[in-house]
C-alpha positions as CSV (number, residue, x, y, z in Angstrom):
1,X,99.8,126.3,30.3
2,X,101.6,123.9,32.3
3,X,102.4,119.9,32.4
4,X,102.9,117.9,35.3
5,X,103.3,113.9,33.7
6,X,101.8,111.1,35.8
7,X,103.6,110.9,39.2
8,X,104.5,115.2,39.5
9,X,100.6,115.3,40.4
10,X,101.5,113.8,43.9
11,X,103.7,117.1,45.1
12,X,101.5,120.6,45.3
13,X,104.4,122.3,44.9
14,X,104.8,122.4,40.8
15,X,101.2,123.2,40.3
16,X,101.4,126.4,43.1
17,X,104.3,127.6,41.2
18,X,102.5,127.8,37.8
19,X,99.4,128.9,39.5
20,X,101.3,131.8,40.6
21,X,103.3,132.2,37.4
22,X,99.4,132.9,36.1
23,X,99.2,129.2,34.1
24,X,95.6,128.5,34.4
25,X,95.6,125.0,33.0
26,X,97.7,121.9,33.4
27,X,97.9,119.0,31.5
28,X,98.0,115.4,32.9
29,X,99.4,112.8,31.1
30,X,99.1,109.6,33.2
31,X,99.4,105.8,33.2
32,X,97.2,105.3,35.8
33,X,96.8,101.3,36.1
34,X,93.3,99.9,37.6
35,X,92.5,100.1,41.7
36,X,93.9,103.7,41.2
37,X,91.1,105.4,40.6
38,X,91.0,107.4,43.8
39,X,94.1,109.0,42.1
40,X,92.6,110.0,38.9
41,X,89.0,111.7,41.2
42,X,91.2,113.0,44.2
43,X,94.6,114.5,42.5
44,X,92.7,116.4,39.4
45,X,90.0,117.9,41.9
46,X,92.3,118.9,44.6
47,X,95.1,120.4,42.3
48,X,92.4,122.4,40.4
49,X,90.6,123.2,43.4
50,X,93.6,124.6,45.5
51,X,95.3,126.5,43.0
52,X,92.0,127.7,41.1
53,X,92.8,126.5,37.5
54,X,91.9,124.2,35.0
55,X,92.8,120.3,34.9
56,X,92.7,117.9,31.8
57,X,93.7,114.6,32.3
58,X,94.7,112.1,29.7
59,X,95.0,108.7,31.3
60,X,95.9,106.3,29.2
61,X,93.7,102.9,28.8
62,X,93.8,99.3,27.7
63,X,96.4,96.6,28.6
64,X,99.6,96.2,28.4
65,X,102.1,93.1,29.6
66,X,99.0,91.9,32.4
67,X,98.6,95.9,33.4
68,X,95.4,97.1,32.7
69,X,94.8,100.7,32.8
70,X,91.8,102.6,33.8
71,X,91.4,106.0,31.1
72,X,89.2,108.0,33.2
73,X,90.7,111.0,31.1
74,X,88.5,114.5,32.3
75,X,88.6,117.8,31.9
76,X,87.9,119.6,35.5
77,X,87.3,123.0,36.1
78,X,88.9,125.7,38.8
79,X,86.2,124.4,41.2
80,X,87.2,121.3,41.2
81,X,84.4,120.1,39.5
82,X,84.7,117.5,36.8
83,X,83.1,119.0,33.1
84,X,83.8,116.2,31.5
């Protein structure tokens, strides 16, 4: 098992390593504020999908100081498909 928090999930490099150190699921947290949702969809799919391993994604949600944030917390399989 492996972590990459928030902003790590923008550089393949961390996942490849623990994909090839056999870790075959990282977790996400994230602070991912509204308009990013493209992040939360693209990022989990792509790292599962590349490196063939399990995602799960807790993004926090609610507002804080005029920032809302979006949750969109999911679990995403080695496919890069989104379970839940």
């Amino acid at each position: 098992m492996g972590i990459l928090i928030c902003y790590d999930q923008r550089f393949p490099e961390p996942a490849r390593l623990m994909a090839l150190n056999e870790e075959y699921l990282i977790l996400t947290p994230a602070n991912l504020p509204i308009n990013a949702e493209a992040y939360a969809n693209f990022f989990n799919r792509t790292i599962a999908c590349e490196n063939r391993l399990f995602i799960i994604s807790a993004n926090r949600i609610g507002e804080k100081k005029n920032i809302r944030f979006i949750g969109w917390s999911q679990i995403v399989c080695s496919s890069g498909q989104i379970l839940a």
